[in-house]
C-alpha atoms as one frame of an Amber mdcrd trajectory, in Angstrom:
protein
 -99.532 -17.095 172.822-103.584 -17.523 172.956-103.367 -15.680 169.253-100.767
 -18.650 168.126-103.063 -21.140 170.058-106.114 -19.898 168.079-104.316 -20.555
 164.876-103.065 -23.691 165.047-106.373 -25.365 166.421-108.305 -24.288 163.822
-105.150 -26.302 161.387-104.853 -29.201 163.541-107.836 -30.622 165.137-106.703
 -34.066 165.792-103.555 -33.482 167.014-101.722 -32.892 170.714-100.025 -29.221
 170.348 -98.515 -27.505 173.450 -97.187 -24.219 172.826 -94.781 -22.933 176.136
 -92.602 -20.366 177.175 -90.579 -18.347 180.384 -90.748 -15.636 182.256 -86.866
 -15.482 181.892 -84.816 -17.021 178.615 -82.887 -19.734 178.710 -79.802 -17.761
 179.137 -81.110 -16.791 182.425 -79.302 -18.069 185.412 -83.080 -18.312 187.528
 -85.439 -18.960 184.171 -88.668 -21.403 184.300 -87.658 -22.369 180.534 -86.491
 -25.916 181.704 -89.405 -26.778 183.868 -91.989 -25.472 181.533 -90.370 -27.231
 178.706 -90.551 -30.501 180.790 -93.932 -29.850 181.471 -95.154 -29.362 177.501
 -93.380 -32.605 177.268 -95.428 -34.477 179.684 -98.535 -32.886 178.286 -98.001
 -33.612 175.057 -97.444 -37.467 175.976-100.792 -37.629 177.844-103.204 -35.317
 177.135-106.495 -35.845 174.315-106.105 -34.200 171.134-106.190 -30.309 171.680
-104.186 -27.179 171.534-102.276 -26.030 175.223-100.376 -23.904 176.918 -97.968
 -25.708 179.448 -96.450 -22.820 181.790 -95.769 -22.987 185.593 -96.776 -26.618
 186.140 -99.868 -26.425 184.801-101.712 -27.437 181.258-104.558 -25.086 180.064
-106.779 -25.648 177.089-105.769 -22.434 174.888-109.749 -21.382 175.185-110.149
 -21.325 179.245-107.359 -19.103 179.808-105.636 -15.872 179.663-102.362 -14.112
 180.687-102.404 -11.671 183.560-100.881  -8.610 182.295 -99.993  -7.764 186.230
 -98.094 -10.682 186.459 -97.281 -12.110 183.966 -98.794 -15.671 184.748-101.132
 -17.818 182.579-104.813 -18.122 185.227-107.909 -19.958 184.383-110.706 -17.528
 182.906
């Protein structure tokens, strides 16, 4: 996801991109998918032009974080 993120700042500059996903898919009876979906919502309704990620109730600038391999969580750098 930080790869992605990298990418399509460098295209869009101006613009409000969140980029989320789940621990679980959709399919999932106990996934995160809705929650973090309604959270790239909100973040993409309020937040200054930049590129995030939008997982677990929180909104990261792509740059000042990174995905703990341990578990599995986006955490500030």
């Amino acid at each position: 996801m930080i790869d992605t993120a990298r990418v399509v700042a460098k295209y869009c500059p101006n613009k409000v991109v969140t980029l989320t996903g789940a621990l679980q898919p959709a399919r999932v009876r106990d996934t995160d998918a809705e929650f973090n979906l309604g959270g790239a919502i909100i973040a993409t309704q309020v937040a200054p032009p930049g590129v995030y990620i939008v997982m677990n109730g929180v909104a990261y600038q792509w740059d000042t974080c990174k995905k703990n391999p341990v578990t599995g969580y986006f955490e500030p750098l």
